[in-house]
C-alpha positions as CSV (number, residue, x, y, z in Angstrom):
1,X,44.6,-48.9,85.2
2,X,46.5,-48.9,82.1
3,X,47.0,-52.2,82.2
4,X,43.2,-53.1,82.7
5,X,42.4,-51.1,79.4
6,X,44.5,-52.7,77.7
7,X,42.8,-56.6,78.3
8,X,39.4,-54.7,77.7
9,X,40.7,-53.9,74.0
10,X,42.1,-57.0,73.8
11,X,39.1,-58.8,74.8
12,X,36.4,-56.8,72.9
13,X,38.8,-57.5,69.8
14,X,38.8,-61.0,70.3
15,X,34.3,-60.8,70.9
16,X,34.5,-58.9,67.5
17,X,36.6,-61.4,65.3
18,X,34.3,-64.2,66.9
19,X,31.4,-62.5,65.9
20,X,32.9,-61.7,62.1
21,X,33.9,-65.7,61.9
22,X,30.4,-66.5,62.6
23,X,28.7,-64.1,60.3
24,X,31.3,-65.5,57.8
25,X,30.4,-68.7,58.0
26,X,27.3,-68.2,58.2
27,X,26.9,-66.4,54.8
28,X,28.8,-69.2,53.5
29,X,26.0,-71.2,52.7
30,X,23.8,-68.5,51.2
31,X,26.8,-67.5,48.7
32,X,26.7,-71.1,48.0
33,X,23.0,-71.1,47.3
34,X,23.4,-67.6,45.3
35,X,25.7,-69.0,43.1
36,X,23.5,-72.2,42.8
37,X,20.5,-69.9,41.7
38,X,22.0,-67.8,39.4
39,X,23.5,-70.4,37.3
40,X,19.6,-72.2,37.5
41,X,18.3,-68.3,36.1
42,X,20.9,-68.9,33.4
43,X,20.1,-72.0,32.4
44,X,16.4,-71.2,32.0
45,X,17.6,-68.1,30.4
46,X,19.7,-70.5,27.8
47,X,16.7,-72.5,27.5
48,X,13.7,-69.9,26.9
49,X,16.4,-68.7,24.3
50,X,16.9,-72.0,22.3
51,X,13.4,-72.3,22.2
52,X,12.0,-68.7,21.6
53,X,14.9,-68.7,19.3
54,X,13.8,-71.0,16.8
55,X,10.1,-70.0,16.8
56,X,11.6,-66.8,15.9
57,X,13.6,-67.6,13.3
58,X,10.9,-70.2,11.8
59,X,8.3,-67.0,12.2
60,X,10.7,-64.7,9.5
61,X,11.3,-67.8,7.4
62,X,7.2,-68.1,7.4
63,X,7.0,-64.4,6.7
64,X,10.2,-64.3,4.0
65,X,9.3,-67.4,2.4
66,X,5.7,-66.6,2.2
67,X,6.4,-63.3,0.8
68,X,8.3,-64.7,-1.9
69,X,6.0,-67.4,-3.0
70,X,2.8,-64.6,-3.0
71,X,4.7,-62.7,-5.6
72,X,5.1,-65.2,-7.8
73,X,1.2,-66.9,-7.5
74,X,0.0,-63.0,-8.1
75,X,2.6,-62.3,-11.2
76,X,1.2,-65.7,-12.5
77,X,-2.2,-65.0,-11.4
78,X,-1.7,-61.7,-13.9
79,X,0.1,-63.3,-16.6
80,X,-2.7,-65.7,-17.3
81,X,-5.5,-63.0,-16.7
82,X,-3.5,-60.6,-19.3
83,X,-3.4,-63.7,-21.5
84,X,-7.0,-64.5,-21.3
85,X,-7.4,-60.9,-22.5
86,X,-8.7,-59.6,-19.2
87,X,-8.7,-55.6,-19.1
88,X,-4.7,-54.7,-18.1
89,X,-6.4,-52.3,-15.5
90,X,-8.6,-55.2,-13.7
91,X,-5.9,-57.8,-13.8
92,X,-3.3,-55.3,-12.1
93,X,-6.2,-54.8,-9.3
94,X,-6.5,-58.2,-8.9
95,X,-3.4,-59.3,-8.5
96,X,-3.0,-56.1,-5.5
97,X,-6.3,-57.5,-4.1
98,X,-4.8,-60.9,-4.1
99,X,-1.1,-60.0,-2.8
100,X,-3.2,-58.3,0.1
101,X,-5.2,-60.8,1.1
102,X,-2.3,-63.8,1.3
103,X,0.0,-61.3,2.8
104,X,-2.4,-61.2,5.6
105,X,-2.5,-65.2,5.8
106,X,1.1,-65.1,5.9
107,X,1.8,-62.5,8.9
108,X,-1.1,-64.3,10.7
109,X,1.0,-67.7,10.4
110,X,4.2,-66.0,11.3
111,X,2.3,-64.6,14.4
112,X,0.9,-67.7,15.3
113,X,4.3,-69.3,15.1
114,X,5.0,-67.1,17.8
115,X,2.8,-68.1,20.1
116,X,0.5,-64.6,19.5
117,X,-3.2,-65.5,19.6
118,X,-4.2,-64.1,16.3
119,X,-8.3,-65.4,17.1
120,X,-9.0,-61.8,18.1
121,X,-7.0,-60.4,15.4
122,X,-9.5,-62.3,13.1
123,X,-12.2,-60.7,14.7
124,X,-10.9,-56.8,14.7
125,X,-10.0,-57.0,11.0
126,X,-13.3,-58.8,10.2
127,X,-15.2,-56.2,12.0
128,X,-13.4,-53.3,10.5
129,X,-14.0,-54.7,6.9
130,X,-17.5,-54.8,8.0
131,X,-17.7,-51.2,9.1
132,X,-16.2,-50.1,5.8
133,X,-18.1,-52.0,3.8
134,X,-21.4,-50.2,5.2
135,X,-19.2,-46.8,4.8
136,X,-18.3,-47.1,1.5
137,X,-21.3,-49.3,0.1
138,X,-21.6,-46.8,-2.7
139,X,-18.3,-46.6,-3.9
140,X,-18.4,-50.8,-3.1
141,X,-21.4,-50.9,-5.8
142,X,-19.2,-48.6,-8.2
143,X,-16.3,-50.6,-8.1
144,X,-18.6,-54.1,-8.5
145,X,-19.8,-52.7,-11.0
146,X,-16.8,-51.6,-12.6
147,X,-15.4,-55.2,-12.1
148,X,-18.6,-56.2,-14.0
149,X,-17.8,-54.0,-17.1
150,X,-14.4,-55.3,-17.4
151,X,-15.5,-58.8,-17.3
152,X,-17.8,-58.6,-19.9
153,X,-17.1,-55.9,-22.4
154,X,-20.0,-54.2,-23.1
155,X,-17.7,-51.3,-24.6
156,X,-14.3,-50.1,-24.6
157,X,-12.3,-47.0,-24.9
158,X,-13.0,-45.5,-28.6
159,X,-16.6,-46.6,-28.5
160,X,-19.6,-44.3,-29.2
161,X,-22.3,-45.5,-26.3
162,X,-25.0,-43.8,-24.8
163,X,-25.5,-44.8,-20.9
164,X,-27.1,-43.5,-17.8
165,X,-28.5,-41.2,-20.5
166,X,-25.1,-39.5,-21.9
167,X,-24.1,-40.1,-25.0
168,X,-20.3,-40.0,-26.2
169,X,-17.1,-41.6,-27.1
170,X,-15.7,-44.1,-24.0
171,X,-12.4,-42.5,-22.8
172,X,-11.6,-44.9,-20.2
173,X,-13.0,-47.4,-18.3
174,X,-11.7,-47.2,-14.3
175,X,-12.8,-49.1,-11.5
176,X,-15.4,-46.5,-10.1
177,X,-16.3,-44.5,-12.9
178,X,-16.4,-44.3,-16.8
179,X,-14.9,-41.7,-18.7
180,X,-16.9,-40.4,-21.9
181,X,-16.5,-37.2,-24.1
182,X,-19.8,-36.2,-26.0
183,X,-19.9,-35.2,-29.6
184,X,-19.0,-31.5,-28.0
185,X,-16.2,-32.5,-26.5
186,X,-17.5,-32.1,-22.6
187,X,-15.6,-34.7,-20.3
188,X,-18.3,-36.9,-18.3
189,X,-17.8,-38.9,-15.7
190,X,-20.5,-41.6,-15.0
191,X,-20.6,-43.8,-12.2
192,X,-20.3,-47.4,-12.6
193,X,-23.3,-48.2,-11.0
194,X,-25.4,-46.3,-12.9
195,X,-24.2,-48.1,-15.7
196,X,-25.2,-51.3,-15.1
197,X,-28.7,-50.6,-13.7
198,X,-29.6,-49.4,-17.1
199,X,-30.1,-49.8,-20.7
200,X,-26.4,-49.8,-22.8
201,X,-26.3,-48.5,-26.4
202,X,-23.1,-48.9,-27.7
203,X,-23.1,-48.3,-31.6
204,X,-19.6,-49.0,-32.4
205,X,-19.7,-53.0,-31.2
206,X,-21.2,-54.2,-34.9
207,X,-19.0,-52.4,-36.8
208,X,-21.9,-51.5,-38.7
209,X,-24.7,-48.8,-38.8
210,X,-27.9,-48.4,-40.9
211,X,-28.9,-44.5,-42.2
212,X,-32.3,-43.7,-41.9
213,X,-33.2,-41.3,-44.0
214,X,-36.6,-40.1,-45.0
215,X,-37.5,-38.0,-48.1
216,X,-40.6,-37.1,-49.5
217,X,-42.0,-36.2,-53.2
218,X,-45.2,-34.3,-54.7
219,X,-47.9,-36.5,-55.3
220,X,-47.6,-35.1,-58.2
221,X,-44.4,-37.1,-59.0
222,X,-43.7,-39.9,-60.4
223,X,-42.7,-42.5,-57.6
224,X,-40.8,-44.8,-60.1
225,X,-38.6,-42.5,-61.0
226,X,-37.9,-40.8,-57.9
227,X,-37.0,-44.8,-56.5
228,X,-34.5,-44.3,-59.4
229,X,-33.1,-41.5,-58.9
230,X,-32.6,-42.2,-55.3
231,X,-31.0,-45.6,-55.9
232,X,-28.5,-44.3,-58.1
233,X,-27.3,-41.6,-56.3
234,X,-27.2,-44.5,-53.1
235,X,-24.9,-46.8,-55.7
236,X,-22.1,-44.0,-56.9
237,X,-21.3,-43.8,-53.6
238,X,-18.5,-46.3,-52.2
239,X,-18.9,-45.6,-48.9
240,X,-22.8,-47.5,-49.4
241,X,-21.7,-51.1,-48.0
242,X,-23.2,-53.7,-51.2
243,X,-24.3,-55.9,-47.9
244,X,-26.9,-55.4,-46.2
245,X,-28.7,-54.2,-49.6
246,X,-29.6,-50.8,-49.4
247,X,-33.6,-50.0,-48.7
248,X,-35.5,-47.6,-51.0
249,X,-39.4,-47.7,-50.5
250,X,-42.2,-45.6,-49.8
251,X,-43.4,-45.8,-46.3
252,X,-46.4,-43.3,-46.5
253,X,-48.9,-41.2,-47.9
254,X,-48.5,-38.4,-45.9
255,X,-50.5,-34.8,-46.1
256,X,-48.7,-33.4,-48.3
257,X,-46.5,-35.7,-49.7
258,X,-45.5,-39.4,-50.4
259,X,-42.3,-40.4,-48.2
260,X,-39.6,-42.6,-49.2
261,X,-37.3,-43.9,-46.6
262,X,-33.8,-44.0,-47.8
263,X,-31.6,-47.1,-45.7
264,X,-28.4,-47.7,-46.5
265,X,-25.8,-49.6,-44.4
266,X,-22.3,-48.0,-44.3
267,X,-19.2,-48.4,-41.3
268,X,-19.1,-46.5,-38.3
269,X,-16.2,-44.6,-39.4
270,X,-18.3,-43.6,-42.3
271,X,-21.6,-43.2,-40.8
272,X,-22.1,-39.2,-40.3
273,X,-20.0,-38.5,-43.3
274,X,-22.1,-40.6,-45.4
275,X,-25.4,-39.1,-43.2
276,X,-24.8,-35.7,-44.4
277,X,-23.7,-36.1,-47.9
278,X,-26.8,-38.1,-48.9
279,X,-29.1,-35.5,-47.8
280,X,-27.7,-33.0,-49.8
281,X,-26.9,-35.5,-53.1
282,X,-30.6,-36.9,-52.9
283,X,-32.4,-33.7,-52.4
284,X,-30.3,-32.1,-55.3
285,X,-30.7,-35.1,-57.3
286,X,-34.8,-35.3,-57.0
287,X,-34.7,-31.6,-58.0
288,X,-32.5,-32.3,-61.1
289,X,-35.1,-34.7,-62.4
290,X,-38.0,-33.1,-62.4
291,X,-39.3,-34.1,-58.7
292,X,-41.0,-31.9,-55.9
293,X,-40.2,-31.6,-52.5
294,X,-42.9,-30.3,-51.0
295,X,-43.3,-28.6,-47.6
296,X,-46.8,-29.1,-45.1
297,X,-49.4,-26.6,-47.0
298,X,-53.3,-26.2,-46.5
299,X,-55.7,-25.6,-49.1
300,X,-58.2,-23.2,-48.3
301,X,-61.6,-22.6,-49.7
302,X,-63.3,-19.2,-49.4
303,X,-67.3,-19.6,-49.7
304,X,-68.8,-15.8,-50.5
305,X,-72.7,-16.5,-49.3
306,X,-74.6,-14.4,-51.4
């Protein structure tokens, strides 16, 4: 019995060490084949590497490179605008506007590089320009306008205008808006736009400004020497430019009086000072010599019917 137990062992070890030589040889091919494979998986690996690799690397050359070369086109782009005496606040926004713009050219290219299709990219950012465009297409007119004013000149800061119906000394031009303080020193802020759609008075730009003056004398008077009275009060003063002449002539023959106007030319900087002095010089003046000023009056005749 003993003995019969011990072939069975014997004989089911010897089944199972058949069996594992099969299985073993049997999963020798397929070790084979694994190995095959995963050096092919490296290989591609290697491969989608080397040439990801360099697309890659030519992408952040496209991007560094560009970078580089749009900083210097905007600082040049700036230099010559500063030089050509463009406002120093438009040519910085330019050259922002500009840097922008080809920055977004350059990541495009780098993208593109890449292999990332960049068509609907195009698309999105075109659309959202759109959609703030028609958002902002007030403040879009205010800043056109702006652009407008710092193009051509029609004032600058430190001149006396009157626009949109304020008048006042220009504080600052900015892109949306125009800075002004009026003669009583309140701050206004007028919108671009509203500039440009409408008349502009700016009575610093000729250096230049007439007085218009008008005084009037009895018709009892005599009109010669009133005229030169007038003119020499007009000639002891040096503020009275000799160019344009002066004008002294009577310009009606009003109700109660005949009217001189009184127009000399003086600078801006002088213009109010000089305003105000010769109305109280000439009045005292006319006085002094004999003349009448005269104020509106009405004669009136009293009939007693008998």
């Amino acid at each position: 019995m003993v003995q019969s137990l011990i072939s069975r062992l014997i004989a089911t070890a010897e089944e199972t060490a058949a069996k594992a030589s099969e299985a073993v040889e049997a999963a020798a091919p397929a070790a084979e084949s694994s190995g095959t494979s995963a050096q092919g998986i490296m290989e591609k690996v290697q491969a989608l590497f080397v040439v990801y690799g360099l697309k890659l690397l030519a992408a952040i050359a496209i991007y560094i490179i560009g970078k580089m070369v749009v900083k210097v086109l905007c600082a040049i782009v700036e230099k010559m605008m500063v030089k050509a005496n463009v406002d120093t606040t438009l040519a910085k926004f330019t050259r922002h506007i500009m840097y922008f713009g080809l920055m977004i050219c350059v990541i495009i290219a780098a993208l593109q590089m890449l292999g990332v299709p960049t068509a609907q990219f195009v698309v999105v950012l075109g659309a959202a320009g759109l959609a703030i465009g028609f958002a902002l297409q007030g403040s879009l007119s205010n800043f056109a306008s702006g652009i407008l004013i710092m193009i051509f000149k029609p004032f600058k800061a430190g001149d006396y205008v009157e626009i949109a119906n304020q008048g006042g000394t220009v504080v600052e031009v900015q892109l949306f808006n125009t800075v002004i303080n009026t003669p009583d020193n309140v701050r206004v802020v007028v919108p671009n736009g509203g500039i440009t759609s409408n008349n502009i008075k700016n009575y610093t730009a000729n250096g230049q400004r007439r007085l218009d003056m008008v005084f009037g004398i009895s018709y009892s008077d005599d009109i010669q020497k009133a005229r030169e009275i007038i003119t020499e009060v007009i000639n002891s003063d040096d503020r009275v430019l000799e160019s344009p002449a002066p004008t002294i002539a009577v310009s009606e023959l009003a109700d109660s009086s005949v009217n001189f106007v009184v127009r000399p030319w003086a600078t801006v900087a002088d213009y109010w000072g000089l305003y105000f002095d010769m109305q109280e010089k000439i009045k005292t003046a006319l006085e002094a010599g004999g003349c009448t000023i005269p104020f509106p009056q009405h004669d009136v005749h009293m009939i007693q019917e008998k």
